[in-house]
Steps between C-alpha positions, in 0.01 A plus 500: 500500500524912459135485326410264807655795756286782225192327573595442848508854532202591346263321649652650877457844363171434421432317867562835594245631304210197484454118641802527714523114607412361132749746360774476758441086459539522111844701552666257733427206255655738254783552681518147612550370159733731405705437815538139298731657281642767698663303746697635771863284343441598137352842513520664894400836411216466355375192725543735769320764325186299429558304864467884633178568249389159684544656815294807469228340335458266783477748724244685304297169471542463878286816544227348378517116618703254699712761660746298704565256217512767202779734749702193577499430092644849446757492786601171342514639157701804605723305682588354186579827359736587729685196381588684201459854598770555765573825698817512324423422131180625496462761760104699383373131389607375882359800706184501269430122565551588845254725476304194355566325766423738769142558369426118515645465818260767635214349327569170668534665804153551503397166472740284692832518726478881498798568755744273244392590188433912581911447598601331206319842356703708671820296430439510096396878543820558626655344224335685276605826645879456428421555165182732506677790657300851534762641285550261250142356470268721614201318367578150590609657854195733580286090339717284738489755799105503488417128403750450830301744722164358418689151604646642824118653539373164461733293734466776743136526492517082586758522787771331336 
């Protein structure tokens, strides 16, 4: 299963790079079959650590094909993370799955039910800002901050 994760990983940093759909396809079935093992009852951190990979790498997929369907496949998958990765155990692992979250939200927003899904954006952006402070994550702040104005651009620029 971690070797299954390893490759899973791979071949979405090289999406990035080269064939993004192929590549981005070959990673989820990676981390599909190591989510056979890592189950969320025997092993919860690191199902929701490859359930968050999951996430992200649908969303890149869905920036190339089957938008709607690829963004509801990450929201799913990160909502599966937060299963494990709670504001209160797991404070950075929550707001950055928020963060998740929020992207795919937007990114479905452009396809169907903008007004809902550009506020479920702004609800797990808020989330993710009780952790990523200015002060205390600066980075993560100034990333959640922008991704949230180009959202609020977005939803604005539609009359929602």
């Amino acid at each position: 299963a971690m070797t299954q994760n390893n490759l899973g990983n791979a071949f979405k940093m090289l999406a990035e790079v080269e064939s993004k759909a192929e590549n981005c396809k070959k990673a989820i079935n990676d981390y599909e079959e190591a989510l056979k093992v890592y189950t969320f009852e025997r092993f919860p951190t690191q199902y929701a650590t490859i359930q968050n990979n999951l996430g992200n790498t649908y969303s890149t997929l869905a920036e190339v094909e089957a938008k709607a369907e690829n963004c509801k496949k990450a929201i799913e998958a990160f909502e599966e993370t937060l299963k494990v990765y709670t504001f209160e155990h797991f404070p950075v692992q929550y707001a950055t799955t928020q963060s998740n979250l929020g992207i795919a939200y937007s990114m479905l927003a452009e396809v169907e039910a903008k007004t809902e899904n550009c506020k479920n954006a702004f609800r797990v952006y808020a989330e993710a800002q009780k952790v990523f402070t200015e002060k205390e994550f600066p980075e993560m702040y100034l990333r959640v901050k922008c991704n949230l104005k180009r959202t609020l651009t977005f939803c604005e620029g539609n009359k929602l």
